[in-house]
C-alpha positions as CSV (number, residue, x, y, z in Angstrom):
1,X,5.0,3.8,14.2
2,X,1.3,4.1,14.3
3,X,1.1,1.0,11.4
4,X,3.8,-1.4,13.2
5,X,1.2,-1.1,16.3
6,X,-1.7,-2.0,14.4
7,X,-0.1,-4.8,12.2
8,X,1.4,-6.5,16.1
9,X,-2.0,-6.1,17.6
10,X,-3.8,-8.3,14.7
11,X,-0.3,-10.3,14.0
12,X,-1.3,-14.4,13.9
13,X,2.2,-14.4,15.8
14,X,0.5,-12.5,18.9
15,X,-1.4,-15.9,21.0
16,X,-1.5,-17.7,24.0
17,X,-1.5,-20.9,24.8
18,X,-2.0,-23.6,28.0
19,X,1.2,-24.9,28.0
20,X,1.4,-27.4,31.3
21,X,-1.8,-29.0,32.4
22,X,-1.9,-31.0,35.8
23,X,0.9,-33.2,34.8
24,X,3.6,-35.6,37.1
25,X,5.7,-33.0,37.2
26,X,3.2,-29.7,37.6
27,X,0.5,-31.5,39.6
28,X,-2.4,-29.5,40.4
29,X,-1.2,-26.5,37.8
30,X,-1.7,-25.2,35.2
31,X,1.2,-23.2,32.8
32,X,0.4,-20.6,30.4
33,X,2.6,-19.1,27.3
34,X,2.4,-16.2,25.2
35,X,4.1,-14.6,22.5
36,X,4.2,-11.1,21.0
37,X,6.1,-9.9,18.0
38,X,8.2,-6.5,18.7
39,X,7.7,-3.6,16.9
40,X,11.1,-2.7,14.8
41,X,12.0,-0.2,17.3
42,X,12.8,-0.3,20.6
43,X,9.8,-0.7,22.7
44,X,8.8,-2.4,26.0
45,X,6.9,-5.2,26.3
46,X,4.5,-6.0,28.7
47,X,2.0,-9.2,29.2
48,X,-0.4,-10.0,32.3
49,X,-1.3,-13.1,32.9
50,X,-5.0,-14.3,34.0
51,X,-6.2,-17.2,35.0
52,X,-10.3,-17.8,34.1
53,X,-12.5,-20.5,35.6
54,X,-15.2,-22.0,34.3
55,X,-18.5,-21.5,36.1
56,X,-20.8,-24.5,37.1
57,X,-23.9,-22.0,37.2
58,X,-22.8,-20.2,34.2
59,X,-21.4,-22.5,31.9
60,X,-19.0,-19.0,31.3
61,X,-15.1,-18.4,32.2
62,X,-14.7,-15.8,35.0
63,X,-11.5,-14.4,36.0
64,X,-10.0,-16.2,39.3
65,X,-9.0,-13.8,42.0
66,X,-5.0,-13.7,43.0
67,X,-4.2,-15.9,39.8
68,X,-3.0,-13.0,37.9
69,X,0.7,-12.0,37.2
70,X,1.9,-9.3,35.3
71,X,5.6,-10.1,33.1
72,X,8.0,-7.9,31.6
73,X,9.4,-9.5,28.5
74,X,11.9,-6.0,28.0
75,X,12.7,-3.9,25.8
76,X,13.5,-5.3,22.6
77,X,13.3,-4.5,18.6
78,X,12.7,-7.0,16.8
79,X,11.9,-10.4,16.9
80,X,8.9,-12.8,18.7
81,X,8.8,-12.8,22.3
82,X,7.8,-15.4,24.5
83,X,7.3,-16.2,28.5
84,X,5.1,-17.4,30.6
85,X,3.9,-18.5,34.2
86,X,2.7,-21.4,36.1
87,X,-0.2,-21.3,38.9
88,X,-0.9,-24.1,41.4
89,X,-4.3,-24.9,42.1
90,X,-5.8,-27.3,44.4
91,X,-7.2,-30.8,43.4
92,X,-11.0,-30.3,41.7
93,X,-10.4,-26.3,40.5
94,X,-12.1,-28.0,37.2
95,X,-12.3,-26.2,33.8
96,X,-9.5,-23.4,33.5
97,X,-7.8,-21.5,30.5
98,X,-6.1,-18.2,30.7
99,X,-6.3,-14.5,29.3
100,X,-3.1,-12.6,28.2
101,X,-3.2,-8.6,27.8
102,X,-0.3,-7.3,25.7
103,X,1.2,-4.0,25.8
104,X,3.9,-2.4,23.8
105,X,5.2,0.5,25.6
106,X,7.7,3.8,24.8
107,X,8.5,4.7,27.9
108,X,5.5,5.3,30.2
109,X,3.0,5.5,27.1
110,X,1.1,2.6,25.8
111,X,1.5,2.1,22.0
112,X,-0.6,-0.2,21.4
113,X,-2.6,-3.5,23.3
114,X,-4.2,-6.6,22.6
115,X,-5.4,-9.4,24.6
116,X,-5.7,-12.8,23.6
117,X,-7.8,-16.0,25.6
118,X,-5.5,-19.4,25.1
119,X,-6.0,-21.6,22.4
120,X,-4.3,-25.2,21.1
121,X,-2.0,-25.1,18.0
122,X,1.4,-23.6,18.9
123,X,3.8,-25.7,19.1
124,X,6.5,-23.4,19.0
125,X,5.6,-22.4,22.7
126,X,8.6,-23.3,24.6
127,X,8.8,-25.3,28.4
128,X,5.8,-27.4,27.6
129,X,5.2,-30.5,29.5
130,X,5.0,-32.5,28.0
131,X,7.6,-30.7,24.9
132,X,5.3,-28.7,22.6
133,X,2.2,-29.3,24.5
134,X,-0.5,-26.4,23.6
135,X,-4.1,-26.7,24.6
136,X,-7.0,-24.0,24.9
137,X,-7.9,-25.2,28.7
138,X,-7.2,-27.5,31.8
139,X,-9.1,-29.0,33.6
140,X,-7.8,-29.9,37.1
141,X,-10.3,-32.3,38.7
């Protein structure tokens, strides 16, 4: 159990991605994607969702308050597992990307976690806009 943890936690499959940037269709939002492998066995899945802003003084990403949202993905075996949320900004939020914490769960107890900040690269992530659309960040200006 202890080694199907470990190998999820550092899998390549385990990333998130900006999936929908401030487009015709999502103005003023920005969509995030993740995706987890399961374990083998029947555990629960678990990502939260953070948005992070970029900070004019700072140059750094901080986390944005109230864009946060917690998904459950279920409980599944085997397999990758995607989902994902949108958040609406308004016009001029600037620079944004977004932090995923994953959890595999066996009941109430934590397994294992990971977290991942988005980058580009994965097409695979599904509901892009446009289709198989994956950056690192948004900027919403």
């Amino acid at each position: 159990m202890l080694a199907a943890v470990r190998t999820a936690e550092r899998s390549r499959y385990l990333w998130a991605t900006v999936n929908v940037c401030n487009t015709k269709r999502h103005p003023d939002a920005i969509g995030i994607r993740a995706q987890m492998p399961a374990l083998g066995f029947a555990t629960t899945l678990e990502m939260d969702f953070q948005v992070d802003q970029r900070s004019a003084q700072s140059a750094s990403f901080r986390p944005v308050s109230g864009a946060k949202r917690a998904v459950s993905v279920g409980s599944v075996k085997r397999g990758l597992q995607q989902d994902g949320v949108t958040f609406q900004f308004p016009a001029n939020a600037g620079a944004l990307r977004g932090t995923v914490k994953f959890e595999w769960k066996l009941g109430h107890r934590v397994l294992g976690h990971s977290s991942r900040v988005t980058t580009r690269g994965h097409p695979s992530a599904n509901f892009g806009d446009p289709p198989r659309f994956s950056a690192s960040g948004c900027v919403i200006g």
